[in-house]
C-alpha positions in Angstrom: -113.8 38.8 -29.4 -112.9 41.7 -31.5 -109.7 44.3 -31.2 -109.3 47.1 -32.4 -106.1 49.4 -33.6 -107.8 53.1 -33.8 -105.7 56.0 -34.7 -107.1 59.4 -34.0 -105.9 62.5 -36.1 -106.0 66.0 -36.0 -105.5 67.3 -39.8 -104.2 71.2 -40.6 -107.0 72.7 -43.2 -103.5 73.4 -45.3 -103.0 69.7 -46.2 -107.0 68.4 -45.9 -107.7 67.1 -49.1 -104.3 65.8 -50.0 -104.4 63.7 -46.7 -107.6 62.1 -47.2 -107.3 61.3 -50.8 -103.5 59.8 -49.3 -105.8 57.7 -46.4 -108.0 56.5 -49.0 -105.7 55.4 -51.3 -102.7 54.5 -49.7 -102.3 54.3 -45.8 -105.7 52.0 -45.3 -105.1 49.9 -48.4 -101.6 49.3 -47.2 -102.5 48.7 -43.7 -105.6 46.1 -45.5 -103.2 44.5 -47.0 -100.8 43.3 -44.3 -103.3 40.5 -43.7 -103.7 41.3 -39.7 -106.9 43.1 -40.0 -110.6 42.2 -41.6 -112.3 45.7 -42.1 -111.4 49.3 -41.6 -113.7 52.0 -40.4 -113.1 55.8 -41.0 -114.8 58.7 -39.3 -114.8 62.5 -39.3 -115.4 63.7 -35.4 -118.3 66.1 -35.7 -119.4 68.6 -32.9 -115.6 69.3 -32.4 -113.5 72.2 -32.6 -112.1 72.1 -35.8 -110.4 76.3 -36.1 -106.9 74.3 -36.0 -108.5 71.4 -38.3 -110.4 68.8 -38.6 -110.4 65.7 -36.3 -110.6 61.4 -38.2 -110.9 58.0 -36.5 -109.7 55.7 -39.2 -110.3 52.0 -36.7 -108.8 48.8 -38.2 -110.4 45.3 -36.9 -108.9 42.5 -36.0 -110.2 38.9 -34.9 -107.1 38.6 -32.2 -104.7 40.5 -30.3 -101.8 38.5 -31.4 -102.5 40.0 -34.9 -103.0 43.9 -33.3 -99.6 43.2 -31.6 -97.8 41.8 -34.6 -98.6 45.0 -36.5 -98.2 47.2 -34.2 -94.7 46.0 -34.1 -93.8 45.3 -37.8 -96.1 47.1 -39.8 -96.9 50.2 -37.8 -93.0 51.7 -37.2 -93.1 51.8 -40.3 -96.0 53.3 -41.8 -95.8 55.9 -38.9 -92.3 57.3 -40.0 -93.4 57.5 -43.8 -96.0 59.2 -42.7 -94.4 61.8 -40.3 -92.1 62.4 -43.1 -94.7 63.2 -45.7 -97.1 65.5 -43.2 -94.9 66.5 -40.0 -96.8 68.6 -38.0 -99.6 69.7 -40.1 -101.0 66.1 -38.5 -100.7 65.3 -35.3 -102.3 62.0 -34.2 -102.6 59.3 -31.2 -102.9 55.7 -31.4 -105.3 53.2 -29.1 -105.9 49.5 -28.8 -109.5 48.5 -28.4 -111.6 45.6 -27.0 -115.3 44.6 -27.1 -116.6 44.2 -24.5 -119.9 42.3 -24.6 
């Protein structure tokens, strides 16, 4: 069984660069190095409208949903407020919980 914490954002052109070099090097190493997750996936949505900016997946896995839930309550608060305060609304995102199914 696999799980999966995917967060889905919507990026202003203004702030592009800056935020990917900032998911690169900071949010998904910090979020690696809690210990809850194994891998991290990122994506760029293609075939979307992009006039208001672009649109990324970045998907962290887990092996359990105990160690989805304990992030999402200790880690993510967190990481969420440190990043609203550094891009406001020039990112707007959602977050999901995922399950294989086989």
């Amino acid at each position: 069984m696999m799980f999966i914490y995917n967060i889905t954002s919507k990026v202003d052109h203004a702030v592009l660069d800056e935020w990917l070099q900032w998911q690169k090097e900071i949010y998904i190493p910090g979020a690696m190095e809690t210990g809850f997750f194994y891998e991290h996936r990122f994506y760029q949505l293609l075939e979307h409208d992009d006039e208001d900016g672009k649109t990324f997946v970045v998907q962290f896995l887990a092996k359990s949903r105990n160690d989805c839930d304990k992030y999402l309550q200790s880690i993510a608060p967190f990481l969420n407020k440190k990043s609203f305060e550094k891009w406001g609304d020039y990112v707007v995102y959602f977050q999901t919980l995922l399950q294989n199914v086989d």
